[in-house]
PDB file of the backbone (N, CA, C, O) and the ligand in Angstrom, with CONECT records:
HET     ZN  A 101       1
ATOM      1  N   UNK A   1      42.444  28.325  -2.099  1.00  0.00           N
ATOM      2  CA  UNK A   1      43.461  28.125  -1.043  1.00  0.00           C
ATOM      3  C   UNK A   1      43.234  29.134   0.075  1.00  0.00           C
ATOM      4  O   UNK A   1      43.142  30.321  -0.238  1.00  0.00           O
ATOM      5  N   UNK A   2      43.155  28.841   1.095  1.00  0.00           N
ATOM      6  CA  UNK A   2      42.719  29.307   2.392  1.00  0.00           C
ATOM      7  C   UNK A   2      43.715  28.951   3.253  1.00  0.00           C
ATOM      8  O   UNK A   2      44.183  27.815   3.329  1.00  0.00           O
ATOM      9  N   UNK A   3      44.198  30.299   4.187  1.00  0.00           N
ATOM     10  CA  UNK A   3      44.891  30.004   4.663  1.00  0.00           C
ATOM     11  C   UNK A   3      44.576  29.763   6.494  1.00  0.00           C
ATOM     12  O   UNK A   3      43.747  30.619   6.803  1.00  0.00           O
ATOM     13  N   UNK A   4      45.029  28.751   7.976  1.00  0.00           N
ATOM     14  CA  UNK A   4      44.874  28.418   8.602  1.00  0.00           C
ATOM     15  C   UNK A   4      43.872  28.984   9.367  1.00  0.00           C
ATOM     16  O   UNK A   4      42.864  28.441   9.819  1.00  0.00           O
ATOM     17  N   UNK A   5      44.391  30.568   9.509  1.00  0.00           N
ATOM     18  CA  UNK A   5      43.745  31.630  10.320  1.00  0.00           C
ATOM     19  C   UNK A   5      42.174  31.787   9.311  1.00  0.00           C
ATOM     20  O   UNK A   5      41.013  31.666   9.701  1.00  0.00           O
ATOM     21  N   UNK A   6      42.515  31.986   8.407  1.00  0.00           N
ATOM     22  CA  UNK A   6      40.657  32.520   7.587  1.00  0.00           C
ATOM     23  C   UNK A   6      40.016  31.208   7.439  1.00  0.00           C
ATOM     24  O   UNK A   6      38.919  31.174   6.881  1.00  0.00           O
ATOM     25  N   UNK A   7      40.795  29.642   8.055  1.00  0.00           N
ATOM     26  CA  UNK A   7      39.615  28.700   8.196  1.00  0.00           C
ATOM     27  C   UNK A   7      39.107  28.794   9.324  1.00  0.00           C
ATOM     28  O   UNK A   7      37.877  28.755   9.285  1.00  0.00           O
ATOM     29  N   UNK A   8      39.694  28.939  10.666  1.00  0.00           N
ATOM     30  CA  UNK A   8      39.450  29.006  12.104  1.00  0.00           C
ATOM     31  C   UNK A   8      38.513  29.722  11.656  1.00  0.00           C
ATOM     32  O   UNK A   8      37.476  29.116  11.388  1.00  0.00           O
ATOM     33  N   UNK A   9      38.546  31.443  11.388  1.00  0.00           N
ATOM     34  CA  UNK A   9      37.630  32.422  10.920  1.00  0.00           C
ATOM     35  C   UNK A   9      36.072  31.757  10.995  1.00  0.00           C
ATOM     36  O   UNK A   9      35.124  31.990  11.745  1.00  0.00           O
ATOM     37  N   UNK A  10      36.313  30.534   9.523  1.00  0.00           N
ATOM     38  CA  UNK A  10      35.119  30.722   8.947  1.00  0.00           C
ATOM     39  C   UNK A  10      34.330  29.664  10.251  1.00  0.00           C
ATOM     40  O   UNK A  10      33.108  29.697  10.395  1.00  0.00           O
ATOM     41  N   UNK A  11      34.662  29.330  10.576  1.00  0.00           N
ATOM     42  CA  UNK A  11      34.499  27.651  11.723  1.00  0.00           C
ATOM     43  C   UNK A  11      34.043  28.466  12.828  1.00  0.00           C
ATOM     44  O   UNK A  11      32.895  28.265  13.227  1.00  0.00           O
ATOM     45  N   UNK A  12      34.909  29.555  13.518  1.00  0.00           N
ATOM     46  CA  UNK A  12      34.229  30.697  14.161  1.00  0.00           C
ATOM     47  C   UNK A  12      32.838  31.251  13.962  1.00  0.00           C
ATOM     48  O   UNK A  12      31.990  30.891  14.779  1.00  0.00           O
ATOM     49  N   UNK A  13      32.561  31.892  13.210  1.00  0.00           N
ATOM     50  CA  UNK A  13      31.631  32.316  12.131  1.00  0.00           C
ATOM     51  C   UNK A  13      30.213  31.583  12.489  1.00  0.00           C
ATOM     52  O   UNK A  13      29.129  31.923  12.965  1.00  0.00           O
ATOM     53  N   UNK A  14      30.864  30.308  11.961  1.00  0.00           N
ATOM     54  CA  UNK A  14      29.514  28.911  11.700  1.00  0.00           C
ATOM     55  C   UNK A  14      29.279  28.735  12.868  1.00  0.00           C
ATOM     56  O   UNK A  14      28.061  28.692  13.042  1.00  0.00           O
ATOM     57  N   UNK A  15      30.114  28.549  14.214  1.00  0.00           N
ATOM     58  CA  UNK A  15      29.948  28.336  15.565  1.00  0.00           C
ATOM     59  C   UNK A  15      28.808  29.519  15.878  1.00  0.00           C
ATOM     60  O   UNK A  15      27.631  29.297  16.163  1.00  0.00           O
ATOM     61  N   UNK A  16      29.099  30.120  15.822  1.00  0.00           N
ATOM     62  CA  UNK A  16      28.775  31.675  16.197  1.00  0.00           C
ATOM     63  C   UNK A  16      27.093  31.769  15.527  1.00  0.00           C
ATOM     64  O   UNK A  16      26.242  32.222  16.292  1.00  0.00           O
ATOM     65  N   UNK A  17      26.743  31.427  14.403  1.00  0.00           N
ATOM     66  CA  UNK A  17      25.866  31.184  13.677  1.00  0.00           C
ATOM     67  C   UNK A  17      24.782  30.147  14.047  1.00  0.00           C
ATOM     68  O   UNK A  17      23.602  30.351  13.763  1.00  0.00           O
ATOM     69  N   UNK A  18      25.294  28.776  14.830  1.00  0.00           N
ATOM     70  CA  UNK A  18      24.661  27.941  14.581  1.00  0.00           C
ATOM     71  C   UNK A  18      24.171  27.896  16.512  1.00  0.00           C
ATOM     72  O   UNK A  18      23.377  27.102  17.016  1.00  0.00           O
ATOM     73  N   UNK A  19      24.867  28.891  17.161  1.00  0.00           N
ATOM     74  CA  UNK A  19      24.464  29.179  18.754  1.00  0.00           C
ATOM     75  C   UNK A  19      23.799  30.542  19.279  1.00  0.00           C
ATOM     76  O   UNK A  19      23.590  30.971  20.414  1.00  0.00           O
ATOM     77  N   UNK A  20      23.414  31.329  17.296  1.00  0.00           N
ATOM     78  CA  UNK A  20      22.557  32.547  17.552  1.00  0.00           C
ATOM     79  C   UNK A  20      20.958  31.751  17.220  1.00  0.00           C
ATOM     80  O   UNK A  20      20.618  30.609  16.911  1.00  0.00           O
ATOM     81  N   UNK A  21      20.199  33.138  17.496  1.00  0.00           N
ATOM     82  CA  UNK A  21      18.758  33.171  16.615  1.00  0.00           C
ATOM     83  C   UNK A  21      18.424  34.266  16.118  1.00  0.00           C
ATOM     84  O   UNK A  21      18.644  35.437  16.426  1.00  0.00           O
ATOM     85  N   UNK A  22      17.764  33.673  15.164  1.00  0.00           N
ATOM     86  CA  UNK A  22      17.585  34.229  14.126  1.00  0.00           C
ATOM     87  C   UNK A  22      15.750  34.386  13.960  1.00  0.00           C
ATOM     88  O   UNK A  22      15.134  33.320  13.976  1.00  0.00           O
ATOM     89  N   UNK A  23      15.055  35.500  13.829  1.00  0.00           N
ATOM     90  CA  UNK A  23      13.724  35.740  13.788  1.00  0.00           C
ATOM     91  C   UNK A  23      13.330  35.103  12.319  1.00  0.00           C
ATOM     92  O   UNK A  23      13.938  35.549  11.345  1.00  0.00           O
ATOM     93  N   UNK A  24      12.250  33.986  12.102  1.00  0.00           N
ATOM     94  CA  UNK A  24      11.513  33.242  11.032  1.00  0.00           C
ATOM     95  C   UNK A  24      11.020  34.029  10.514  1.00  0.00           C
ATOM     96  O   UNK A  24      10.954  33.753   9.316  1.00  0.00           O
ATOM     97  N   UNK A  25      10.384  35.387  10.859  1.00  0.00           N
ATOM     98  CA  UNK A  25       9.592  35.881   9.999  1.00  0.00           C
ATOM     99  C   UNK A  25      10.253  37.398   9.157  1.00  0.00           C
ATOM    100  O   UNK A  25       9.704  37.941   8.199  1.00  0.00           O
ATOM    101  N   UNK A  26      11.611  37.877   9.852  1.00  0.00           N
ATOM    102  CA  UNK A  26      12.310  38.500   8.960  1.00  0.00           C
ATOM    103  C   UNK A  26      13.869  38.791   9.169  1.00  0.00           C
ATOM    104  O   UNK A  26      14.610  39.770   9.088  1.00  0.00           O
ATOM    105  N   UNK A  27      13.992  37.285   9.514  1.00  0.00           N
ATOM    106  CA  UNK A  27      15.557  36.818   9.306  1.00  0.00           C
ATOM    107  C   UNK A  27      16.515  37.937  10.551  1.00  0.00           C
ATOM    108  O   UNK A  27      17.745  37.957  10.515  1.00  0.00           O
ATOM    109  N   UNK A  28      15.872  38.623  11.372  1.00  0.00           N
ATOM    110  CA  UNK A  28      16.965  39.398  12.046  1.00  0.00           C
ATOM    111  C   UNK A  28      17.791  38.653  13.337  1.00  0.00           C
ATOM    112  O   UNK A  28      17.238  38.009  14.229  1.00  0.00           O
ATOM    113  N   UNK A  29      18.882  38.838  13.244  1.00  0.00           N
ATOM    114  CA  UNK A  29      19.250  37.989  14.462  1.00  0.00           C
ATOM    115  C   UNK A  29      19.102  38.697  15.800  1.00  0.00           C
ATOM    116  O   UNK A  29      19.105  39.908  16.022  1.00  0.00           O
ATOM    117  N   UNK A  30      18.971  37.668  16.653  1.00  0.00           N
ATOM    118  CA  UNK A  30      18.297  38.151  17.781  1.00  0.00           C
ATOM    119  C   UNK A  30      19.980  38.353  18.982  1.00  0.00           C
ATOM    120  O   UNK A  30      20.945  37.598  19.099  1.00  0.00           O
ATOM    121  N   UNK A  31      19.738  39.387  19.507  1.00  0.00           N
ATOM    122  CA  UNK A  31      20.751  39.794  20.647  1.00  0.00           C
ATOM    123  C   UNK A  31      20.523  38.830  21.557  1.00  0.00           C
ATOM    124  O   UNK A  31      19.445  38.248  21.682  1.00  0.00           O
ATOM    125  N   UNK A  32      21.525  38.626  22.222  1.00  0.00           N
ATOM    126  CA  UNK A  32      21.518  37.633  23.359  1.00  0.00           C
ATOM    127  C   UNK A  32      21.959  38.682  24.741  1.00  0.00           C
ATOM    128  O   UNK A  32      22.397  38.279  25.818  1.00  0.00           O
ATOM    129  N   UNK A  33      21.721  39.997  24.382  1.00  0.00           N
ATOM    130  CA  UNK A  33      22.665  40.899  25.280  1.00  0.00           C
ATOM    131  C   UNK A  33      21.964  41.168  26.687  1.00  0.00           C
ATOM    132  O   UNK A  33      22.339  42.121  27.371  1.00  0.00           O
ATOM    133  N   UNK A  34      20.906  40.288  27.129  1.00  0.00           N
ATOM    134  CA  UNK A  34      20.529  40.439  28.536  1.00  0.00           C
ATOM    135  C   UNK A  34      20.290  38.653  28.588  1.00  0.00           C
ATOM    136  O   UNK A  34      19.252  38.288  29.140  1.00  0.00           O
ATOM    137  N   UNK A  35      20.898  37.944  28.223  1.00  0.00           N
ATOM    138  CA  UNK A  35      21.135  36.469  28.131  1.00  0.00           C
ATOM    139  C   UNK A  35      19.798  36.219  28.253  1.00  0.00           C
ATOM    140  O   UNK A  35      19.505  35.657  29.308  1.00  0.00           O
ATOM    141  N   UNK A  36      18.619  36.527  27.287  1.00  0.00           N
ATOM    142  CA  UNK A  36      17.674  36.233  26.917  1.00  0.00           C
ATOM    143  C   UNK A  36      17.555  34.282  26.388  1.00  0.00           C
ATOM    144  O   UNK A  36      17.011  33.361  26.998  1.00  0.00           O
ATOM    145  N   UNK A  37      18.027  34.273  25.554  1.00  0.00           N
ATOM    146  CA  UNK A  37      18.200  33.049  25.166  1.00  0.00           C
ATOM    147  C   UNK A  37      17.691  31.979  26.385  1.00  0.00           C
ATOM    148  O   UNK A  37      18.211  31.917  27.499  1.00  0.00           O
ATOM    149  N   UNK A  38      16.426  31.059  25.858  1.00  0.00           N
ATOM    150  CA  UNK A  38      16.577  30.362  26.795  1.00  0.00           C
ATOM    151  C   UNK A  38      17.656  28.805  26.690  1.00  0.00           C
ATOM    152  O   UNK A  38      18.078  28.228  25.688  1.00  0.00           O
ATOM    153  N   UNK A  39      17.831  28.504  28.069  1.00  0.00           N
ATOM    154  CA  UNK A  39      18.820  27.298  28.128  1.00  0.00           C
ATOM    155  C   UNK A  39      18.204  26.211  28.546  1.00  0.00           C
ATOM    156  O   UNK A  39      18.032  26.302  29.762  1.00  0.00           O
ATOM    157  N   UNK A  40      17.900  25.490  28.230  1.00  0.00           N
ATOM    158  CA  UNK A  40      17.252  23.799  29.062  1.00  0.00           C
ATOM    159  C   UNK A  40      17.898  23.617  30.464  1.00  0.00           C
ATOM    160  O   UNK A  40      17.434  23.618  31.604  1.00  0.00           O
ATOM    161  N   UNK A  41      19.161  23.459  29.942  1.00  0.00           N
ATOM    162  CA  UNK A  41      19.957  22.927  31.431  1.00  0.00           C
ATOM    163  C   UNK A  41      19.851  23.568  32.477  1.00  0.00           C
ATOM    164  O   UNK A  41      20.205  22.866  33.424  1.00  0.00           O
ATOM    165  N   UNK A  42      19.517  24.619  32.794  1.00  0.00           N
ATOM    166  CA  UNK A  42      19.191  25.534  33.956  1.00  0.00           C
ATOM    167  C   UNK A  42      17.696  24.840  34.396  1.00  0.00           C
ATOM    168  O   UNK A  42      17.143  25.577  35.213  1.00  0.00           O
ATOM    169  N   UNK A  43      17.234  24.144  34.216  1.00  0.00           N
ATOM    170  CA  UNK A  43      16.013  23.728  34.722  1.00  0.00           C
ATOM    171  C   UNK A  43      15.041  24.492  34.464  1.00  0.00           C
ATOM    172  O   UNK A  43      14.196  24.691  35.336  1.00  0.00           O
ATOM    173  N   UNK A  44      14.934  25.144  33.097  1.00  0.00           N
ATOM    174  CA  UNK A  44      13.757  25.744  32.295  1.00  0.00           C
ATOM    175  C   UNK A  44      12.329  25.048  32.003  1.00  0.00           C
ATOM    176  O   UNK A  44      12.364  23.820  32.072  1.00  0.00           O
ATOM    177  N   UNK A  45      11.433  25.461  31.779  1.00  0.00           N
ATOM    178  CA  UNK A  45      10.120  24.282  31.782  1.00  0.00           C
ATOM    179  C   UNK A  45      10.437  23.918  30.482  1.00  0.00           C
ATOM    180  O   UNK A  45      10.973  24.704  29.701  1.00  0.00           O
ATOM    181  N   UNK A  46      10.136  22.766  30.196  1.00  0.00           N
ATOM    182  CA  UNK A  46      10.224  22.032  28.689  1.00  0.00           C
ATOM    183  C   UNK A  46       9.266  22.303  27.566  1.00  0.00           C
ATOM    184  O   UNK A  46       8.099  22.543  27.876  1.00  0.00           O
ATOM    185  N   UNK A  47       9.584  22.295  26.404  1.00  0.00           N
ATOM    186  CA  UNK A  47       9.182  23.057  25.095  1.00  0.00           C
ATOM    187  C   UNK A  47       9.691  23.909  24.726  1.00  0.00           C
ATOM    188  O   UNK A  47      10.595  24.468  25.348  1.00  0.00           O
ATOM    189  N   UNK A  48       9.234  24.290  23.519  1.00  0.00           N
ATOM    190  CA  UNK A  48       9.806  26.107  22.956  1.00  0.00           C
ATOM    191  C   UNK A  48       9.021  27.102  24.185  1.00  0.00           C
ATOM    192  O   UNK A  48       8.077  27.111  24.974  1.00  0.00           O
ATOM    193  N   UNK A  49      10.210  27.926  23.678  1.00  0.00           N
ATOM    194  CA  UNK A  49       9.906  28.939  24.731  1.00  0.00           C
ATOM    195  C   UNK A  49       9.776  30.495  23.814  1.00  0.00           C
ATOM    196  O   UNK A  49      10.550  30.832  22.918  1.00  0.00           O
ATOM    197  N   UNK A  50       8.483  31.367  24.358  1.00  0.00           N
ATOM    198  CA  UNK A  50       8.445  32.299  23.261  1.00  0.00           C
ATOM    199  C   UNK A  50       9.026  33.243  23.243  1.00  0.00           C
ATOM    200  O   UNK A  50       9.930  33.279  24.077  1.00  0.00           O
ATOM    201  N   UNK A  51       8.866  34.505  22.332  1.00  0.00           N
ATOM    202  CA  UNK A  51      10.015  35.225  21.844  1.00  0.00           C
ATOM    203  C   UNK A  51       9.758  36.067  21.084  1.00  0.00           C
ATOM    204  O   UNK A  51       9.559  35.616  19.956  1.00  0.00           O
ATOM    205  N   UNK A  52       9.602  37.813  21.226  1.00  0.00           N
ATOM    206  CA  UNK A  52       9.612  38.350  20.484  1.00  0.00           C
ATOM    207  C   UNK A  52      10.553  38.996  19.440  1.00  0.00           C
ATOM    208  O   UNK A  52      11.398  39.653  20.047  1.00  0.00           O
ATOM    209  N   UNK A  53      10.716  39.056  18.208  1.00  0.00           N
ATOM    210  CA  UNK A  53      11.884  39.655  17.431  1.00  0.00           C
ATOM    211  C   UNK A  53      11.764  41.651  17.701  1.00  0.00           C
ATOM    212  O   UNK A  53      10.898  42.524  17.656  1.00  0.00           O
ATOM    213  N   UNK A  54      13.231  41.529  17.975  1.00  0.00           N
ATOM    214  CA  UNK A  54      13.228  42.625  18.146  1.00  0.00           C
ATOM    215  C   UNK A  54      12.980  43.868  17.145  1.00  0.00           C
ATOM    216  O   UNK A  54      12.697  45.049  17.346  1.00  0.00           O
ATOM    217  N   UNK A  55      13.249  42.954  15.760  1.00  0.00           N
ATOM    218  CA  UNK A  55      12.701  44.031  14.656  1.00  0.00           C
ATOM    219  C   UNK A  55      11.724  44.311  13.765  1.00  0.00           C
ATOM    220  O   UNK A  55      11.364  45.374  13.258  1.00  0.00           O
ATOM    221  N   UNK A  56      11.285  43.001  13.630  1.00  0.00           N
ATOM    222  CA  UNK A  56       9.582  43.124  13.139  1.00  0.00           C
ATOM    223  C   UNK A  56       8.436  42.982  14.527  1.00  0.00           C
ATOM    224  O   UNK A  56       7.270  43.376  14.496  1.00  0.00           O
ATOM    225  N   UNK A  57       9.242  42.196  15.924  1.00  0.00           N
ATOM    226  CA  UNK A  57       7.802  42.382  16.683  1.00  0.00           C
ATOM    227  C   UNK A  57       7.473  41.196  16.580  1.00  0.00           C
ATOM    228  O   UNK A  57       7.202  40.949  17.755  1.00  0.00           O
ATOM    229  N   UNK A  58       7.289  40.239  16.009  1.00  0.00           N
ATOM    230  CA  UNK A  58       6.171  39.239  15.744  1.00  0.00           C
ATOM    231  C   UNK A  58       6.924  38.265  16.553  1.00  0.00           C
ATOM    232  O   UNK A  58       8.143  38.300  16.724  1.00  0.00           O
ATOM    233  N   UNK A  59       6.053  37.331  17.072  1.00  0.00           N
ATOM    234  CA  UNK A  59       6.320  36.255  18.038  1.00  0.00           C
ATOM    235  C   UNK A  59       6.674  34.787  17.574  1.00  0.00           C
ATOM    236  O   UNK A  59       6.026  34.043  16.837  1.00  0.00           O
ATOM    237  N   UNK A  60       7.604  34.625  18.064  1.00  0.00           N
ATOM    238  CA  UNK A  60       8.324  33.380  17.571  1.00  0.00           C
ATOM    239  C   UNK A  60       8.370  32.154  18.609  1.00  0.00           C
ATOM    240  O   UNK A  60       7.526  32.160  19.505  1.00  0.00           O
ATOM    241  N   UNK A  61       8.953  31.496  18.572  1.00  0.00           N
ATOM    242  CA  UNK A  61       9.462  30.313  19.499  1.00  0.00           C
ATOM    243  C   UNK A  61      10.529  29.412  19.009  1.00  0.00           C
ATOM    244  O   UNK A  61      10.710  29.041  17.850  1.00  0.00           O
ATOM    245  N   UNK A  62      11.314  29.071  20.240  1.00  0.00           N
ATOM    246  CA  UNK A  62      12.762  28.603  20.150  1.00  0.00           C
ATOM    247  C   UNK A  62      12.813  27.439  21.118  1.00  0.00           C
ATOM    248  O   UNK A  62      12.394  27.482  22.275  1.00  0.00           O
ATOM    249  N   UNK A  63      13.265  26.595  20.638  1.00  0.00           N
ATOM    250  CA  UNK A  63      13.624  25.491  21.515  1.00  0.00           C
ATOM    251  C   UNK A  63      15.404  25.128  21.614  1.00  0.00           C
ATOM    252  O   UNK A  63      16.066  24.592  20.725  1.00  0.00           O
ATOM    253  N   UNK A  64      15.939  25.632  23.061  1.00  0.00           N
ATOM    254  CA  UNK A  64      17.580  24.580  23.120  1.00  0.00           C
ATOM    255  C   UNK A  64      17.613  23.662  22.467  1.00  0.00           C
ATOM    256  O   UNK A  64      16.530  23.082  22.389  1.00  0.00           O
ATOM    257  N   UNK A  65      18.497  23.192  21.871  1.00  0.00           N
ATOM    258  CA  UNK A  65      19.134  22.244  21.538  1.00  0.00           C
ATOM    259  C   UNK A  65      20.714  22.178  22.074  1.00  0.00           C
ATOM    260  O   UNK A  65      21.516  23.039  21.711  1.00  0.00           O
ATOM    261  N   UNK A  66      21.199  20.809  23.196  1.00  0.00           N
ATOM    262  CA  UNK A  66      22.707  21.009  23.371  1.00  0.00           C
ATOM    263  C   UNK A  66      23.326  19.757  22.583  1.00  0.00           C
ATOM    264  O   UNK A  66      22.866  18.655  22.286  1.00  0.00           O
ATOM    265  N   UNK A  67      24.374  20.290  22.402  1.00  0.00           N
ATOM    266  CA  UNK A  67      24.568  18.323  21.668  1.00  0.00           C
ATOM    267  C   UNK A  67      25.968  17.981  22.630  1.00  0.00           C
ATOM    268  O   UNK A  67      26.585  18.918  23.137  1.00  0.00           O
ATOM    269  N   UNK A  68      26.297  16.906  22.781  1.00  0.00           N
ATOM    270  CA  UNK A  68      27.058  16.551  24.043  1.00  0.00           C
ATOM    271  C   UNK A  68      28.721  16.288  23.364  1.00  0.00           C
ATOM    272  O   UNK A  68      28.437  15.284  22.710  1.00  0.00           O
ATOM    273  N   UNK A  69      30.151  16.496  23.099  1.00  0.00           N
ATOM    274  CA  UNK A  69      31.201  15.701  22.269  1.00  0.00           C
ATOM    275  C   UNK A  69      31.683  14.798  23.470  1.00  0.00           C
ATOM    276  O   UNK A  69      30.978  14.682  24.472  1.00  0.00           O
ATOM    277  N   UNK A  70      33.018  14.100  23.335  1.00  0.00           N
ATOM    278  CA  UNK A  70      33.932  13.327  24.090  1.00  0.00           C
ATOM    279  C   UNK A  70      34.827  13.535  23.632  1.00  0.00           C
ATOM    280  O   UNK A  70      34.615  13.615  22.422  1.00  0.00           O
ATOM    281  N   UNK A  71      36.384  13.783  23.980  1.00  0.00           N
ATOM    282  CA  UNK A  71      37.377  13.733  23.987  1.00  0.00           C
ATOM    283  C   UNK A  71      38.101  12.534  23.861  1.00  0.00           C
ATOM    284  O   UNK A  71      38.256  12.972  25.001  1.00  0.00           O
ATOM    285  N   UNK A  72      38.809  11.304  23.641  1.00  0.00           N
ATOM    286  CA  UNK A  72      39.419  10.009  23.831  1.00  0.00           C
ATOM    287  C   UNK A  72      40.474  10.350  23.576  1.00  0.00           C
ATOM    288  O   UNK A  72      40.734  11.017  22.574  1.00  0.00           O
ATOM    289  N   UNK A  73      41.687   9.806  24.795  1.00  0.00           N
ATOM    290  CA  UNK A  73      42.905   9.995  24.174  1.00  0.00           C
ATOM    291  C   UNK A  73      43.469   8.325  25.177  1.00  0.00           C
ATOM    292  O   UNK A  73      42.750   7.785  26.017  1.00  0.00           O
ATOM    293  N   UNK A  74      44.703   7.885  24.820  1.00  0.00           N
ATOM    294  CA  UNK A  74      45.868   7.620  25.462  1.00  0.00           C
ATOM    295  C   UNK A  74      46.141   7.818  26.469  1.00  0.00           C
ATOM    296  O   UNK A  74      46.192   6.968  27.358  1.00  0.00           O
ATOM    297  N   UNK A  75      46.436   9.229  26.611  1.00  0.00           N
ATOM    298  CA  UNK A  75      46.556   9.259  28.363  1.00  0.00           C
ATOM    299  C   UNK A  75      45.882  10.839  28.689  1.00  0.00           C
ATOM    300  O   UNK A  75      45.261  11.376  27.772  1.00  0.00           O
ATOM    301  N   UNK A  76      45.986  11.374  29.674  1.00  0.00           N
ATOM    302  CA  UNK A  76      45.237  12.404  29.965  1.00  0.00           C
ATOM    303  C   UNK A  76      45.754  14.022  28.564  1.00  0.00           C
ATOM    304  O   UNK A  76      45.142  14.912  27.974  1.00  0.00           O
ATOM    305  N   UNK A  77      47.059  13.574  28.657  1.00  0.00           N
ATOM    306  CA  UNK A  77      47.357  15.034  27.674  1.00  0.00           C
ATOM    307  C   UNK A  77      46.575  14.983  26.605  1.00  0.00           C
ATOM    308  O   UNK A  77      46.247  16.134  26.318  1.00  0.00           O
ATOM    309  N   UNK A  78      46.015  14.033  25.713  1.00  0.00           N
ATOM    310  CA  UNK A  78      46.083  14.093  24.520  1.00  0.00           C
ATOM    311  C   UNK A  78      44.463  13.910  24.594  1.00  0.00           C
ATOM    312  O   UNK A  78      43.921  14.311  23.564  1.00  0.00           O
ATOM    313  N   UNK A  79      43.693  13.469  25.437  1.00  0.00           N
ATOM    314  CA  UNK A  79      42.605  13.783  26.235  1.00  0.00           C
ATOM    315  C   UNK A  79      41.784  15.092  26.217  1.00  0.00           C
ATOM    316  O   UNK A  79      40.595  15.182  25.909  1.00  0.00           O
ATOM    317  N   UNK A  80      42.928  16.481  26.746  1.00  0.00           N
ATOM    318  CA  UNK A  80      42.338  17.179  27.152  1.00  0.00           C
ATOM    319  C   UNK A  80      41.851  18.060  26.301  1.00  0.00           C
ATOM    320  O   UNK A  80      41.113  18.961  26.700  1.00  0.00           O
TER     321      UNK A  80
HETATM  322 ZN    ZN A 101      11.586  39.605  12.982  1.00  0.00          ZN2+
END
């Protein structure tokens, strides 16, 4: 039994998880703290784009992925 707030938590968490990176060759997650990360939608050249881990060094590559939702409601409130 889990209560409302420690599910948001964990949903947080997974969000948070699934919009980091993470280095393949020794799992460290990578800082985004000079918005390194590349983005597609900015009109980036297409493919992975490379990448060194900041804690072993070794060179990686990452490709964006965005995925798109929709909202549907009734009328605009239930919409938004
Ligand atoms: Zn590494």
């Amino acid at each position: 039994m889990s209560t409302f707030e420690e599910r948001m938590q964990k949903l947080m968490a997974e969000k948070e998880e699934r919009e980091s990176i993470r280095c393949p060759w020794c799992g460290a997650k990578k800082e985004n703290d000079d918005q390194q990360y590349p983005v597609s939608y900015w009109g980036s050249e297409d493919g992975p784009a490379s990448m060194e881990c900041g804690s072993c060094e070794k060179e990686f590559f990452v490709k964006e992925v965005v995925s798109r939702e929709y909202v549907v409601g009734k009328d605009e409130v239930s919409a938004a």
